[in-house]
N, C-alpha and C positions, 0 to 999 in steps of 0.2 A: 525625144530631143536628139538630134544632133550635134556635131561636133564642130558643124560649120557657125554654129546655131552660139556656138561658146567667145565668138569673135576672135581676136587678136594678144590676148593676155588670160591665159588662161591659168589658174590656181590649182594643180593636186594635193587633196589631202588623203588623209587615211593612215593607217597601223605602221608601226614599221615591219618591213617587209610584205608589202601590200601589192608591189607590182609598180610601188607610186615612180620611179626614177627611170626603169623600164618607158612606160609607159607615156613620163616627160617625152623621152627621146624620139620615139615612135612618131606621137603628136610632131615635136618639132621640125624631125624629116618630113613628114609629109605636108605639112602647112608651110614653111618655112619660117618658125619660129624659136629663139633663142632658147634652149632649155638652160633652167637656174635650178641646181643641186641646192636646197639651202644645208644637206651637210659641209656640204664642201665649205658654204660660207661661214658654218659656227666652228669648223675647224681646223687647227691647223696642219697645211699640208707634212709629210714625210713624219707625220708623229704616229704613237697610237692613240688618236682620238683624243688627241690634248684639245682642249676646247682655245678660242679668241676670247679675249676680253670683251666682254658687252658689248660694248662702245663701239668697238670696232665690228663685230657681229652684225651691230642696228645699223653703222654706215654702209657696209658693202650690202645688205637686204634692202637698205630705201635707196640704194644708187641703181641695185639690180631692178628696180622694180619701177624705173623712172624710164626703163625702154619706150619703146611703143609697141615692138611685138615681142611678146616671150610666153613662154609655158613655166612657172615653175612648179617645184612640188618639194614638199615636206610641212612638216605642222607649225614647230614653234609659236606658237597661240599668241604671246607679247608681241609679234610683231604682224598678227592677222588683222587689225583694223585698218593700218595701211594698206597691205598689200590688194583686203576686200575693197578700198576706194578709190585703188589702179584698175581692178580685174575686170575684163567684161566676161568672165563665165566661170564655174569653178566645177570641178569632177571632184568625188567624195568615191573611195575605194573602202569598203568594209570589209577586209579579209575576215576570216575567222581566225580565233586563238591559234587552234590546231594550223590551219593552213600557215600561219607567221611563221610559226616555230619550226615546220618543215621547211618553208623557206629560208629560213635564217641556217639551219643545219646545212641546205643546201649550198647556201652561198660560201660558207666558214670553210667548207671542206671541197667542194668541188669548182667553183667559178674564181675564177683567176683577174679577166679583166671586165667587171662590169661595172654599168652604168652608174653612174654617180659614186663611184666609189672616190673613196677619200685618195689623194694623187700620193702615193709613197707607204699608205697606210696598207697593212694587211686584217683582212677580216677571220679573227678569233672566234671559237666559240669561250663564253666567259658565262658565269652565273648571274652576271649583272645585269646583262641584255637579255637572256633568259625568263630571268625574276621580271625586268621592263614587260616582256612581251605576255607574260602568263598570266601576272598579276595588276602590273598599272595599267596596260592597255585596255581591257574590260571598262574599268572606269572611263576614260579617256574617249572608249567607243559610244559611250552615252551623251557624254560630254557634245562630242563632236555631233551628232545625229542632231540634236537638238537645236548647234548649233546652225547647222545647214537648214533643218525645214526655215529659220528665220530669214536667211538669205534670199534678199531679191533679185539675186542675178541669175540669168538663165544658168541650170545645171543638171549634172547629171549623178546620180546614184549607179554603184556598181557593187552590190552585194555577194556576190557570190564569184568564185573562177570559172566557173560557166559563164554569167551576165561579161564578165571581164574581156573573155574568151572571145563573146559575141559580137561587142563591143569591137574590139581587134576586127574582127571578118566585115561587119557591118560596117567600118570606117575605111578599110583595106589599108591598116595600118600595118607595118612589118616588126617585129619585135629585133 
């Protein structure tokens, strides 16, 4: 499958620190499509990762998602039925444990301005995002697997940093 193949609204999910936000951007330069952080939407700017009230969370994701072209990417599950009955294609990124956690180490300590990052916020290492990636995300990887074989929109799996990798070259996407 292709990427051309994913139309015009396109859904990343996957781990945190999966490549997912990255990988928005990439998509969005080269298609010319809006890429939508849904961190940036659950939280609020210049904080550290103070979260938005619900309410206000689910209105800026169904307004974001009321475009007609965009890429987003992030999980938030309560508000996946929507988003899957905008989307015409969705990518699923399965990093491994190990790989999140090195990415996350990397991003807390060495990356300054990247992609989807919260606007004012700075990324800590913390034992709560740790704990998130080591122990809830396993579940969560299941969770989501299951979820996507049932998706009938065109999609694509990207299992490994190689497959991701490949993906990148095979699309001539620029990171």
């Amino acid at each position: 499958m292709t990427l051309d193949a994913l139309g015009p609204r396109i859904c990343i999910m996957g781990p945190s620190n999966s490549g997912k936000s990255t990988l928005a951007v990439a998509i969005g330069r080269a298609r010319g499509l809006s890429p939508v952080h849904l961190d940036q939407l659950r939280h609020r700017p210049n904080t550290d990762w103070q979260e938005r009230p619900e309410a206000e969370f689910v209105a800026l994701h169904d307004a974001a998602i009321l475009g007609d072209r965009w890429v987003i990417e992030g999980n938030y599950s309560r508000c996946l039925p929507q988003r899957l009955e905008r989307a015409t294609g969705i990518i699923l990124l399965d990093a491994s444990t190990l790989t999140s956690l090195l990415r996350y180490f990397q991003r807390c300590w060495f990356q300054r301005n990247r992609h989807g990052a919260l606007e004012g916020g700075i990324d800590r290492v913390n034992w709560l995002m740790i704990h998130h990636i080591a122990v809830v995300t396993p579940a969560s990887r299941k969770r989501y697997a299951a979820m996507f074989a049932d998706i009938a929109l065109p999609k694509i799996k990207l299992a490994t940093a190689r497959e991701l990798n490949a993906f990148y070259r095979s699309e001539d996407l620029r990171r």
